[in-house]
N, C-alpha and C positions, 0 to 999 in steps of 0.2 A: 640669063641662065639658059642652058641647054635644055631642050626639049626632053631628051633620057632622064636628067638632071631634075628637071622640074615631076617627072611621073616619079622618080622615085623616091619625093618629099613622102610621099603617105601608103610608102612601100613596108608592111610587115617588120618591124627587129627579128621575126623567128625565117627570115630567108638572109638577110646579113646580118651575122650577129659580132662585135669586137672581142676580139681573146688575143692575146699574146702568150703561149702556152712556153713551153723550158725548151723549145724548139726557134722557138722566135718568130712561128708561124703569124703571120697577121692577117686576121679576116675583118671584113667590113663590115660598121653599120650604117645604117643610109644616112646618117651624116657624113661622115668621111666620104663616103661613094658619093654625096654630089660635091663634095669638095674637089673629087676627082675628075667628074665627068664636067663639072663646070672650067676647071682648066683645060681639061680636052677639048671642050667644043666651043672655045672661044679665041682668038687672036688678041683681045685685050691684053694688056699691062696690068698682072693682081697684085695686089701686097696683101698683105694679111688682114689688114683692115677693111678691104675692099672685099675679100673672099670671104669675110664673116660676116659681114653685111649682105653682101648679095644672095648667099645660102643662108641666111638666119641660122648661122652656128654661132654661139660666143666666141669672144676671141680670145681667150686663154683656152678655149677647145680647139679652135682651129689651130693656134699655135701650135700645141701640142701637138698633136695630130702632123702638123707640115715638119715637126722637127720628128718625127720620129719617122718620118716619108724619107725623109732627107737622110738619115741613118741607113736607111735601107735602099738606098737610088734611086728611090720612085721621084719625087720632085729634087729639083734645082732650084735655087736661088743666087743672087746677085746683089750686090748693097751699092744703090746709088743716093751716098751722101746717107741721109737720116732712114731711106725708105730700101727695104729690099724687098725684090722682085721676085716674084715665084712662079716658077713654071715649073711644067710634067717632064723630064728626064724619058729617053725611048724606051725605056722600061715602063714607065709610067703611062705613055703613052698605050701599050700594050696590053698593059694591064684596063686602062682606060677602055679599049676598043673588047675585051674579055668580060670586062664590067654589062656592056650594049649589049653585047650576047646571053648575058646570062639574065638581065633583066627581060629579054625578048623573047624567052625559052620562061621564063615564070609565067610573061605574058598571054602563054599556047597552051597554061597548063590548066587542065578543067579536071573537075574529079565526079564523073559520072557513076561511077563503080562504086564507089562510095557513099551515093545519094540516092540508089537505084536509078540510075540512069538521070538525073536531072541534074543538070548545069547548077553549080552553087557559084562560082566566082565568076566574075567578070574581070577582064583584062585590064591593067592601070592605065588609065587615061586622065587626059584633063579636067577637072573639075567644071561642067560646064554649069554659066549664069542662067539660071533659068527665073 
């Protein structure tokens, strides 16, 4: 899994939250987003099985989720034989690299003003073994 991918397993629901409003708007929640960012930052071969596994999303979520990408252009797919293939469409991709950005900008954000000047959050990182 992708390094952006993995920081943002234990990313907030209140900075990507899922709505599809009468606009057809879709926002992310950090499940979706590493479904995303894990096709982006990988050269592997996914199928669905494979991407639900490797993100710990179920897999009639991640289905879902990939057919409703695929509605809107963000992912592609390919059916070889029993198994189809799924990758990120240059929309996708875009959106993918917009994803980086915005997780890296949540990353910078501190709220001193708020705490009279003291640092409350600390930037998402890796869970380290101690």
């Amino acid at each position: 899994m992708d390094f952006e991918a993995k920081r943002l397993k234990g990313m907030p629901g209140r900075y990507l939250n899922q709505m599809e409003n009468e606009s057809g708007m879709l926002l992310l929640k950090d499940k979706q987003a590493r479904i995303i960012l894990m096709l982006a930052g990988s050269d592997k071969e996914w199928h669905l099985s494979s991407i639900a596994r490797e993100t710990g999303v179920t897999y009639i979520h991640t289905s879902r989720f990939v057919s409703r990408c695929e509605e809107k252009g963000i992912i592609g797919s390919e059916v070889h034989g029993k198994l189809k293939k799924i990758f990120l469409t240059e929309k996708g991709k875009k959106i993918a690299e917009d994803l980086k950005g915005i997780i890296s900008k949540i990353n910078e954000v501190s709220e001193p003003e708020a705490t009279g000047g003291q640092q409350v959050r600390q930037p998402l990182s890796k869970p380290s073994s101690a």
